[in-house]
N, C-alpha and C positions, 0 to 999 in steps of 0.2 A: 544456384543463387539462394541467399539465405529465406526464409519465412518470416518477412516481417511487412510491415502496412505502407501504402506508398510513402515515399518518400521520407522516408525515417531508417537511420541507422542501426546499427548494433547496440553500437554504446547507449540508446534510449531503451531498448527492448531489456539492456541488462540492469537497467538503472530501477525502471518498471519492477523487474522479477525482483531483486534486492530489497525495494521499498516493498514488495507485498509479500515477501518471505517475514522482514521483519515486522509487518501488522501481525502477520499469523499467528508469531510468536510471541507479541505480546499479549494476542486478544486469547491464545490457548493458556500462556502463563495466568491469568486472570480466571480461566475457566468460562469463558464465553463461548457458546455458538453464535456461527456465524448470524443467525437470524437474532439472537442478544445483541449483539454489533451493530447489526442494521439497527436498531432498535436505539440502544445510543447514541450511535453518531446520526441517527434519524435518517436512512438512507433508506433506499431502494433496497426489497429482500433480496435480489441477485447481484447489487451493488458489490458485497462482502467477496465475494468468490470471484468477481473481474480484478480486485483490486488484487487479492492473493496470488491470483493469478500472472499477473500482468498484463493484464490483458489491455485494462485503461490507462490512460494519463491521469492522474490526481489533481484536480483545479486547487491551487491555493485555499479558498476558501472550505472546502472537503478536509483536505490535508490539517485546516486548525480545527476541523467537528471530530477527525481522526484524537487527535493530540489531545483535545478537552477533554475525549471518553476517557482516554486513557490517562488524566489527568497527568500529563508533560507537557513540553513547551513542543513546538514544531521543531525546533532545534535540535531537540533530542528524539525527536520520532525521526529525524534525518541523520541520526547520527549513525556514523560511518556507511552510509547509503552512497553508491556512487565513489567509492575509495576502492584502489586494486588492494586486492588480499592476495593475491599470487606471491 
């Protein structure tokens, strides 16, 4: 049986990883550590590495403190998150 939290699928666990690979990339294209990040999006210092990780769910309201650091829209911090590449 796979390692994921009750009641939640695959498809959320990869949706998770997707959106926190592509934070990563953009908070490292920037030249940020993770603790600059927190700093920005005004989060919790361990905030940064659950979200990379996949670890959390992103609340809407997170996801636009995300997007304003990185000054984009949510739209584009979501883009192609959740699309097969296969």
């Amino acid at each position: 049986m796979a390692d994921t939290h009750q009641g939640e699928s695959i498809g959320s666990v990869d949706i998770r990883l997707q959106l926190g690979l592509r934070i990563r990339r953009l908070r490292e294209d920037r030249g940020w550590s993770q603790d600059v990040f927190a700093q920005m999006t005004q989060l919790g210092r361990s905030y940064p590495h659950k979200i990379e990780s996949g670890i959390v769910d992103i609340q809407l309201t997170t996801l636009v403190k995300i997007a304003k650091a990185f000054k984009i829209t949510p739209s584009q911090l979501l883009d192609s998150v959740g699309s097969e590449s296969h």
